[in-house]
C-alpha positions in Angstrom: 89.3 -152.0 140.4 92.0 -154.5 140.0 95.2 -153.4 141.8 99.1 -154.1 140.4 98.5 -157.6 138.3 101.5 -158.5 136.5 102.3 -159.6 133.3 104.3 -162.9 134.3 100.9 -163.8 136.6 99.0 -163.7 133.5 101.3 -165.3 130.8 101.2 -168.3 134.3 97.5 -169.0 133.9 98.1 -170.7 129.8 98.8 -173.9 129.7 101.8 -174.8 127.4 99.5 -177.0 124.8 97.6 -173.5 124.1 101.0 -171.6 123.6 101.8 -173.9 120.9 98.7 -173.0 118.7 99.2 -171.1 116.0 99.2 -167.3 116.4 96.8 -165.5 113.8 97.0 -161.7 114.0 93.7 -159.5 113.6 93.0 -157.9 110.8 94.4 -154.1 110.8 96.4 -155.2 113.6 98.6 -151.9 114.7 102.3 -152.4 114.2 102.7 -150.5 117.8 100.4 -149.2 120.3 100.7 -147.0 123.5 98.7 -148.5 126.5 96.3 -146.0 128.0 94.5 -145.9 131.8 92.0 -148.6 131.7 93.1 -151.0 129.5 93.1 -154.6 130.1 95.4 -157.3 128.7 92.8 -158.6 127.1 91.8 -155.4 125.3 95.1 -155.1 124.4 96.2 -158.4 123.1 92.5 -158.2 121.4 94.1 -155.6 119.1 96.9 -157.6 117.7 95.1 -161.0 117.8 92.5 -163.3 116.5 92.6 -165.0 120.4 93.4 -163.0 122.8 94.0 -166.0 125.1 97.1 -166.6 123.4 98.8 -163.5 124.4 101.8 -165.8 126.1 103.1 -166.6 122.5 103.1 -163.1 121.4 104.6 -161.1 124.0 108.3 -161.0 124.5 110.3 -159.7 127.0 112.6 -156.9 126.0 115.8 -157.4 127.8 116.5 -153.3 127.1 113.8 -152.8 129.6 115.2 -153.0 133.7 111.4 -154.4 134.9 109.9 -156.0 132.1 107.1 -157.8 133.9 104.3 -154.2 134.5 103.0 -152.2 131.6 102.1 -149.6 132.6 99.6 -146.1 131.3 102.1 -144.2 128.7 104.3 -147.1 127.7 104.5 -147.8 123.5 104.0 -151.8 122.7 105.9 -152.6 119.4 104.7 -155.4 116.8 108.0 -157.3 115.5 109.1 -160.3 114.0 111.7 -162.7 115.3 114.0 -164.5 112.7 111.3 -167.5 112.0 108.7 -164.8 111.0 106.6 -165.2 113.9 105.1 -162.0 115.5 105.7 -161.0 118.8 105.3 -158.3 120.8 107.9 -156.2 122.9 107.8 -153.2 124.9 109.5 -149.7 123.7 111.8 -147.3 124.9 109.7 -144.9 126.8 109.8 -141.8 125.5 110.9 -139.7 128.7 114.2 -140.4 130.3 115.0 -142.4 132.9 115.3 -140.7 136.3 114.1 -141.1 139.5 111.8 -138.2 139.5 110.1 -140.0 136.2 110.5 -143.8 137.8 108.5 -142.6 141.1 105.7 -141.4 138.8 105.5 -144.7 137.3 105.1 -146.4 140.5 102.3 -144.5 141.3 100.3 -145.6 138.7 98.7 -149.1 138.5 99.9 -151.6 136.0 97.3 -152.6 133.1 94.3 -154.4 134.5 94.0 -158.5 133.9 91.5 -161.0 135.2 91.8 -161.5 139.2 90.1 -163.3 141.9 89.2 -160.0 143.6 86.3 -159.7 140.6 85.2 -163.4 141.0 85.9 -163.4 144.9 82.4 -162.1 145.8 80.6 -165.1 143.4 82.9 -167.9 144.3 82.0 -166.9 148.1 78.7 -166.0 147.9 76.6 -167.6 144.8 76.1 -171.7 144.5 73.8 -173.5 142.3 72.0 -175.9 144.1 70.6 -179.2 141.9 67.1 -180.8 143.0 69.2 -183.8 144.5 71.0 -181.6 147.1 68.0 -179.8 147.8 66.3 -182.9 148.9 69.1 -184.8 150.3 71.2 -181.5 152.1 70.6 -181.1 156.1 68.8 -177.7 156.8 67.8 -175.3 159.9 65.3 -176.1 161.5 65.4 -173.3 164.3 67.7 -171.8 166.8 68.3 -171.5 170.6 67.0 -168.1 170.9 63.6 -169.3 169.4 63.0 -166.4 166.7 62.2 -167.0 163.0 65.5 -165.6 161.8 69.0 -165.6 163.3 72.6 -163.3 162.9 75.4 -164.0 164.4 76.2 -165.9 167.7 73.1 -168.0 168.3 72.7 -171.8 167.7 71.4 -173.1 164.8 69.5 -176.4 164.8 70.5 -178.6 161.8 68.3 -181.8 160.5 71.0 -183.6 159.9 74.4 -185.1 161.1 77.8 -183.1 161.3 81.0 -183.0 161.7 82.2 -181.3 165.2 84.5 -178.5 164.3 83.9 -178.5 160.6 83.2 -175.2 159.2 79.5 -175.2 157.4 77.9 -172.5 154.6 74.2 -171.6 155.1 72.6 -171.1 151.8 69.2 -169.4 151.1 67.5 -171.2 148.2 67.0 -168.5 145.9 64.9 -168.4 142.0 65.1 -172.0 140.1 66.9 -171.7 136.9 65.1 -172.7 134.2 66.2 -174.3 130.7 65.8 -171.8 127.7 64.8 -174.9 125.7 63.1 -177.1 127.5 61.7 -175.0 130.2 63.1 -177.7 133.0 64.3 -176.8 135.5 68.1 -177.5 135.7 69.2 -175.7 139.0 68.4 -173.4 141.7 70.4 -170.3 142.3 71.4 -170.4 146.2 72.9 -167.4 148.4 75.4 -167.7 150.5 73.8 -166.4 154.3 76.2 -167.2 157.4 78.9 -169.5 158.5 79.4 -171.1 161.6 81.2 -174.4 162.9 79.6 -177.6 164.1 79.5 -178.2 167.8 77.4 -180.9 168.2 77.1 -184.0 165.9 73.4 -185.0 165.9 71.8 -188.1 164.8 69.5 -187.6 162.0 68.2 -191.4 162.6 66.6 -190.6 166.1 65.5 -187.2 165.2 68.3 -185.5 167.6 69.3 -182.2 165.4 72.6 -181.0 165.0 74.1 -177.9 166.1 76.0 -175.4 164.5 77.2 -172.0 166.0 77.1 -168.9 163.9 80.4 -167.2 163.9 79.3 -164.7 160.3 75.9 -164.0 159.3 75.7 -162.0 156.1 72.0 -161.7 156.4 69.1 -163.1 158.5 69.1 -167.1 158.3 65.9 -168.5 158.0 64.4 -171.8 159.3 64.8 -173.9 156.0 68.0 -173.2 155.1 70.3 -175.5 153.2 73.4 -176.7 155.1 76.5 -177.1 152.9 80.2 -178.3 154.1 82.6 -174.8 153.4 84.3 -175.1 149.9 81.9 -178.5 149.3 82.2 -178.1 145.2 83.9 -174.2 145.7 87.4 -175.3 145.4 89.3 -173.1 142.8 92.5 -172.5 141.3 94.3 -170.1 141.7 94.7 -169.1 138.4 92.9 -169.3 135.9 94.0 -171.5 132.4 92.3 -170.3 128.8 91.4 -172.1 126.4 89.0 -172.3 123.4 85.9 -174.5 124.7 85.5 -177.0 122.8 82.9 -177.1 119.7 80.2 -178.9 121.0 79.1 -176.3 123.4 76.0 -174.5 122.3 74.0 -172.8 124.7 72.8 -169.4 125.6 72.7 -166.8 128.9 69.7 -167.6 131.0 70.7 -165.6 134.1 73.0 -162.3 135.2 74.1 -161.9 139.1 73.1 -158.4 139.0 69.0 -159.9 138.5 69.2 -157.2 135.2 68.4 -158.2 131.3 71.0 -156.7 129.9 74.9 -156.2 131.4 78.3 -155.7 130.0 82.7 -156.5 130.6 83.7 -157.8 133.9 79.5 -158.8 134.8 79.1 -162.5 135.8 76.2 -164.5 134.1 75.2 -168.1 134.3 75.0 -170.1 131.4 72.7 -173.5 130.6 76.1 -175.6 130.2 77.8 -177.0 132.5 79.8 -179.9 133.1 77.9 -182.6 131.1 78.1 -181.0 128.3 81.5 -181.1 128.7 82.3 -177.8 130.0 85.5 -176.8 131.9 86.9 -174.2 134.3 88.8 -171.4 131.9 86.7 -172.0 129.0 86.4 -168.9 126.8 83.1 -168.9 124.7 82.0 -166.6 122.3 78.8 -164.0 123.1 76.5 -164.3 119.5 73.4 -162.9 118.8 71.3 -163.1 115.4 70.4 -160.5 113.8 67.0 -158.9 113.4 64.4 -160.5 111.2 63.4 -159.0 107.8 60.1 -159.5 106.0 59.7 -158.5 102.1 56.3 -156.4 101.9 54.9 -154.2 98.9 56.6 -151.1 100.2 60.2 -153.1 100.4 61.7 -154.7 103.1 61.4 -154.2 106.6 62.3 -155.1 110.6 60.0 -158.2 111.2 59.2 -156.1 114.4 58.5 -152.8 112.4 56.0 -155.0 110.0 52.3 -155.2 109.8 50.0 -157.7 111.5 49.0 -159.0 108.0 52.9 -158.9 107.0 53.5 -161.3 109.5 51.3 -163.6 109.4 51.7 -163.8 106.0 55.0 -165.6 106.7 55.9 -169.1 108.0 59.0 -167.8 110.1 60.0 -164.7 111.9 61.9 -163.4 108.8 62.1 -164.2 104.9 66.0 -164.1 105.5 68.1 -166.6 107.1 69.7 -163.7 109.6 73.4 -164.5 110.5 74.5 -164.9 114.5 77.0 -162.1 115.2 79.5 -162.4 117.6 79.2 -159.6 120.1 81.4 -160.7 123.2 83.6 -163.3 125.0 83.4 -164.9 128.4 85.2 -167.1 130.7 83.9 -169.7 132.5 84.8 -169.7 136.0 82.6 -171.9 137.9 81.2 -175.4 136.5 78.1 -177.0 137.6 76.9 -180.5 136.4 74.1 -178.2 133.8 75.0 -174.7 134.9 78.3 -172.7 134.3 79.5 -169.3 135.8 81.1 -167.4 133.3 82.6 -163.6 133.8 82.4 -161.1 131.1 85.9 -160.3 129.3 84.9 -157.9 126.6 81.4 -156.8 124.7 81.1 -154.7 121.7 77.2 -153.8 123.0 75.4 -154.7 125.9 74.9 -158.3 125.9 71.2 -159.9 127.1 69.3 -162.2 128.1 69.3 -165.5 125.3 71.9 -164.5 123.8 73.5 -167.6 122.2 77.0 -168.7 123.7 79.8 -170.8 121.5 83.3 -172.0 121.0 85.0 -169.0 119.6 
């Protein structure tokens, strides 16, 4: 679980040019709300806006309040308007009195949950995507000094290829190629991260005299084959996070979850067949859409394409006699950017979200 994320963290990560957009409550949007256990600032600032990422804009800081910057379980959020008309959003007088019996309960609870690196930490350390080029053109094992098939840590790895003494180096295990929902290419190969270790002897690739790197963390068996990777080579992240609307032209779908499973949910990280030639960018938020079933007119009335008859089916040119809408169903942020690949964490789903499913601007 995220643990004690602040307020003034999160209104850090938007850049000013997004504050600036024009706020656009929801529809039914409370005129106060009490924040519960569980509840994200996304959730939250879902239920008084259109775009959540533009929470900055709408929350104000009550001056009433000693430590404005935690919300915490229990506390009331009021909807107001400031003397231009715009909304914003403030943080009531709790309802039990001040003490210190009642202020050491608060602290014992954990402010309201917001993105944080400890739920990407795992994927930005440990998951790559690995294009054909780098496959071919990487340095990998070729052995070790203790002359078994698979190493941990302490022995000496072998590398075909030339390093640099004392850098730190990644292992990566090639792992299933991705494949393009549309085209079927392939457009990357999922790698896992498999030890680290430092580079004590240089090599020279040219005269076949192999490298050698010292495992100092093997997170699994490392295997002759191997790719080779420079620490942070293409890893390097921000600390935080900025949010923003991707922009329009990205149209693209979920071809892959981490967790290997068909269908996941909120704070699961998929990849997504965009990347950074389509124009993709770090903090992106996309919207999750899915069309609706199919429905074919028979003589009994209409029905689920899937429900319908052999003959019913083939009696029809498409997969339904109705042009189904696209639903939205989720969002997600896109965390990691590859030149045709994007990692994206899930912020919020209204149902578990699949395989295919069809990812937009918002």
């Amino acid at each position: 679980m995220l643990k004690r994320i602040t307020l003034t963290i999160f209104c850090m990560i938007l850049p000013l040019s997004v504050i600036a957009d024009e706020l656009q409550l929801a529809q039914n949007a409370p005129k106060s709300y009490v924040v519960k256990k569980g509840d994200t600032l996304w959730d939250i600032s879902a239920k008084f806006l259109q775009q959540p990422w533009l929470w900055p804009k709408l929350w104000r800081i009550n001056p009433e309040i000693e430590n404005p910057h935690l919300i915490y379980p229990g506390e009331a959020l009021n909807l107001v308007f400031d003397e231009q008309g715009r909304p914003m959003l403030v943080k009531g007088k709790p309802a039990l009195k001040w003490s210190p019996k009642v202020r050491s309960s608060l602290k014992d609870q954990n402010p309201i949950e917001t993105i944080s690196l400890n739920v990407l930490s795992p994927f930005i350390k440990y998951d790559t995507v690995l294009s054909e080029t780098e496959l071919v053109s990487s340095p990998y094992v070729l052995g070790s000094d203790d002359g078994y098939k698979s190493s941990v840590d302490g022995v000496k790895l072998y590398v075909n290829g030339d390093l640099s003494i004392g850098k730190a180096y990644a292992v990566y295990q090639k792992a299933e190629a991705i494949l393009s929902p549309t085209t079927e290419e392939i457009i990357g190969y999922h790698a896992r991260l498999v030890g680290t270790g430092k580079a004590i002897r240089q090599g020279d690739k040219a005269n076949k005299s192999p490298a050698t790197l010292y495992v100092e963390g093997a997170l699994r068996e490392i295997r002759s084959g191997d790719i080779v990777k420079p620490v942070n080579d293409g890893q390097m992240l921000p600390s935080f996070f900025t949010m923003q609307a991707a922009n329009e032209s990205i149209n693209g779908s979920i071809i892959k979850a981490s967790n290997g499973m068909r269908e996941f949910g909120k704070l699961e990280v998929v990849f997504i067949d965009q990347g950074a030639s389509q124009g993709l960018k770090q903090g992106d938020v996309l919207s999750v859409n899915r069309l609706s079933p199919g429905i074919v007119e028979t003589n009994e009335g209409p029905v689920y394409t899937k429900d319908a008859s052999r003959w019913n089916r083939m009696a029809n040119d498409s997969d339904s006699d109705y042009k189904m809408p696209e639903e939205s169903i989720g969002n997600m942020m896109v965390f990691k950017v590859f030149e045709q690949v994007s990692m994206a964490l899930i912020l919020n789903s209204e149902k578990p979200l699949r395989l295919q499913d069809s990812v937009m601007a918002p």
